[in-house]
N, C-alpha and C positions, 0 to 999 in steps of 0.2 A: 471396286477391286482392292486387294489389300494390300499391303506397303510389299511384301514380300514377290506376288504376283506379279505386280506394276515394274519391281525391278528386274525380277526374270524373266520376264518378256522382251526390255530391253537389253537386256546383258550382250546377245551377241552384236549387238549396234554398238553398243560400246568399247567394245573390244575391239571390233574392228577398228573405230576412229582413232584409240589409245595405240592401236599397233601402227597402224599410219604413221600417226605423229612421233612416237619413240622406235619403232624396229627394233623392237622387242617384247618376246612373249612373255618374259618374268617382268617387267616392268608395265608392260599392259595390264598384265593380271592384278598387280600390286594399285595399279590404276583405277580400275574396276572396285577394286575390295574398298578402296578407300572413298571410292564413290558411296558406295552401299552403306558405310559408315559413315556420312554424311545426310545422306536419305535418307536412314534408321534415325538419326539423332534430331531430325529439324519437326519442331513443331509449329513451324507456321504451316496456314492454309496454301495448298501448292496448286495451281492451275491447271499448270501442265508436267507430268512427272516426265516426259519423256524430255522438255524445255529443261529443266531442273536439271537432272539426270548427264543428257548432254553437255549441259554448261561445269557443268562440276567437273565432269570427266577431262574436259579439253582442259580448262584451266589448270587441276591436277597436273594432265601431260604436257603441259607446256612449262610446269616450273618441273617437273623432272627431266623435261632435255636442258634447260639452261644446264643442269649445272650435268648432265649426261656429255653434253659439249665438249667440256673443258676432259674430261675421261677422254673421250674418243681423240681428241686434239695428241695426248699422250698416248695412245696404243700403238703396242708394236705389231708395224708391218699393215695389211690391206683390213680394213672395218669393215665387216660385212653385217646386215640384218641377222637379228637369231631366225633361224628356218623355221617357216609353218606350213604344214602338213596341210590343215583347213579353215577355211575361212568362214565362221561358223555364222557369218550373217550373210545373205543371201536375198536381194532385191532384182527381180527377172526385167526392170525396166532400165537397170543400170549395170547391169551383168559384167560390160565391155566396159568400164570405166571399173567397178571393186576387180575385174581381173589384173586389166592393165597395172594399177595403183600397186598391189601386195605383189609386184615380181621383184625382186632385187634388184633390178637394175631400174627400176622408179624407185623404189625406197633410196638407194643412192645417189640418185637425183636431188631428191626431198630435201636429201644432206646438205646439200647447197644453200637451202631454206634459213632463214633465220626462224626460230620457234612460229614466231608471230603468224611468219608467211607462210609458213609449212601446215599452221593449223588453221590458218581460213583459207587454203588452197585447197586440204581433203576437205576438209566440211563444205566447201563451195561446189567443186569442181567431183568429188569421187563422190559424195553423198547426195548433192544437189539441195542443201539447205539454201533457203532462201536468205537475202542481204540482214534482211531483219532477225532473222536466225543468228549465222555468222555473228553478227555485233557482238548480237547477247552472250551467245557465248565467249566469246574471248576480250570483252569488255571495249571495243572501239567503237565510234562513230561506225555510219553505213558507209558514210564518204573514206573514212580511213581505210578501211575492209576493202572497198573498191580501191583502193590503190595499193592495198597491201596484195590481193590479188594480182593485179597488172603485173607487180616487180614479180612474184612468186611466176604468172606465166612468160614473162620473159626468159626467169633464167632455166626453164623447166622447158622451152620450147624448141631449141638449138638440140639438148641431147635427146628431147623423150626416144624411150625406147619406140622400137617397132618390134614386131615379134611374126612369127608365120601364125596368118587367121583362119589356116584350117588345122583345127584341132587334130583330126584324125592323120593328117599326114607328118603334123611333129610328131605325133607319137610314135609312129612308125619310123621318123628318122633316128629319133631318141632308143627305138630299140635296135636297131643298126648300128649305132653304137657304142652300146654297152655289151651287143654279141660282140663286135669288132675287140673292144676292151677287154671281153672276160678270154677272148684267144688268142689276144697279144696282136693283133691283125694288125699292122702296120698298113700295108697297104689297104687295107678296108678304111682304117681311122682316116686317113690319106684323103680320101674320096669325098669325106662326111664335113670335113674343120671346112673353114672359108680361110684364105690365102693372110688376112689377117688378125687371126681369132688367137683370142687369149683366155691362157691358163692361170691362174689365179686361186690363191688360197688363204685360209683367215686362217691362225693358231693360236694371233694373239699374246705369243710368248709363253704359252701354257701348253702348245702339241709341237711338234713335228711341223713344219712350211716351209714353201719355197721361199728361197733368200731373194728372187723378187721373181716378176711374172714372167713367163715362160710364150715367147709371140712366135705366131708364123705357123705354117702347117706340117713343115717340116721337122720342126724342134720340138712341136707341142706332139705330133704323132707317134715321134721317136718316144718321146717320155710315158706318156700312156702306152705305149704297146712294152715298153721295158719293164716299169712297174709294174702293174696288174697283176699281170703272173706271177711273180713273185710273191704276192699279197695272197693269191692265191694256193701258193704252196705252203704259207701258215694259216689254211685256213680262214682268210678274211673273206666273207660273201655278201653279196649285194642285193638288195631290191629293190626293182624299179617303184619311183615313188613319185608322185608331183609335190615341188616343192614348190611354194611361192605362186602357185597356179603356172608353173612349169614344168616341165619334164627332169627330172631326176631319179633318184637315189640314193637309198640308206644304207653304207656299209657296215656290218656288222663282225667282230672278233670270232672267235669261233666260240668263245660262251653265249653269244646272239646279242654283245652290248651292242652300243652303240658308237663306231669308231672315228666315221663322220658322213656328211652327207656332200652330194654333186648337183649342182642343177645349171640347166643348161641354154642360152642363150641361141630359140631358132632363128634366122631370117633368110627367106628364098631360099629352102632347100638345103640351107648350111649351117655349123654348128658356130656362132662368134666368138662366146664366151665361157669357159669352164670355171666354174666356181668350187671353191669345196669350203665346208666352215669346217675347222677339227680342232677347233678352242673348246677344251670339256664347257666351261661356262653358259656355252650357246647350244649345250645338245642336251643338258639334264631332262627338260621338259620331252622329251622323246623315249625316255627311256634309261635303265643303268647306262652310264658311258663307262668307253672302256680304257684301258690306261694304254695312249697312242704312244709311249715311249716303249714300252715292251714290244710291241707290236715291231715299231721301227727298229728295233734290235734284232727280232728276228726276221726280219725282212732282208737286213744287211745280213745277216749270217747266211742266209739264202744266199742271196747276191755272190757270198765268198764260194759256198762251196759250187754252186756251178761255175766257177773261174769269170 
């Protein structure tokens, strides 16, 4: 098979690991590329290109979170994963493990991780590489890895998410409400949040966000049922979309950019967590984004002339 073959075949494995370990799709991709340019370039005899390949990519991604770290340490306000749409590697014996892994509330888990542990935790634990694998890749001992693992499932083992395991019934609650949302439905939203669920939002310093997060069913129902409509009297519209292997939403300006995205956090029947990213930075890969500052100007002009 030839050089070019050999890597396209892997590319979505790779991607995936890269997104794992960085929570980021322009950063994964830049991951991948520079993989390729490594695999293009080496002329030794290679055994295994998928061994090679792997090792490159994690190694890559773990010296671009070192210094991704110290960024996020300075961000303003809540760091969210950039949102993906699909997850373009696809193993049906490990389904429930690549699902779990890419929701944002395990990506920010991860974050807890030190690089090290973050990347023999996906390669162990969401991909199911073997110890001897793991090593090579990230250059440690088998016995390092095994303990590098441990600490990773310690701190990873108190928050991991739960989520609702019937697919069909999140969705349907997920469309309940976004009806509830798109008619202001107070008392529908009411029905849907769980008693301590939180609203939450990335900008980043670059859109429009909450000055901090928005808890309870009460405060978080009033705010969605107030907003929305108004978003919708300038035209802003939404489509249901899975984010993250979650239930969300792309909202769109009325040129059809892209203004920001929701995704939504089920367990037992309830919604816990509202996310939204609308830091242009983390939405280019999805499409033009659109300028969230206008938008919120006329949303406040809404606001005024209904009193």
């Amino acid at each position: 098979m030839h050089k070019v073959e050999e890597f396209e075949e892997l590319r979505p494995l790779l991607f995936s690991i890269a997104y794992r370990i960085l929570g980021s799709v322009g950063e994964a991709e830049d991951a991948v590329q520079e993989t390729w340019l490594r695999f293009d370039a080496t002329t030794a005899r290679i055994a295994s290109a998928k061994a090679f390949l792997t090792t490159a990519v994690t190694r890559i991604s773990i010296d671009v979170l070192r210094s991704a770290r110290v960024r996020r340490e300075e961000y303003a306000g809540p760091w969210f994963p950039e949102p993906l749409l699909s997850d373009p590697y696809q193993d049906p014996a490990r389904s429930a493990e690549l699902a779990d892994s890419v929701s944002m509330a395990a990506l920010l888990l991860l974050e807890r991780l030190s690089p090290l542990e973050r990347s023999v935790f996906v390669l162990r634990e969401v991909f199911g590489f073997g110890f001897d694998e793991v090593a090579a890749a990230v250059g440690r001992s088998e016995a390092a890895c095994r303990q590098l693992l441990v600490r990773a499932r310690r701190h990873m083992r108190d928050g991991r998410p739960r989520f609702e395991a019937d697919r069909r019934e999140r969705q349907e609650l997920a469309t309940r409400f976004f009806d509830a949302l798109k008619d202001g439905d107070m008392a529908g939203l009411r029905k849907l949040l769980a008693a301590d669920v939180q609203l939450v939002g990335d900008g980043g310093g670059k859109a429009p966000q909450l000055a901090k997060a928005v808890s309870g069913t009460e405060n978080a129902a009033r705010l969605l049922a107030s907003v929305f409509p108004l978003m919708a009297r300038v035209d802003v519209t939404f489509e249901p979309q899975e984010i993250n292997g979650q239930p969300g939403a792309i909202f769109r300006d009325r040129d059809g950019k892209v203004l920001h995205i929701m995704a939504l956090d089920v367990l037992d029947g309830q919604i816990r967590t509202v996310r939204t990213v609308i830091n242009p930075d983390k939405l280019g890969h999805l499409g033009p984004v659109a300028d969230a500052w206008a938008v919120d100007r006329e949303v406040k002009q809404a606001r005024r002339r209904t009193g």
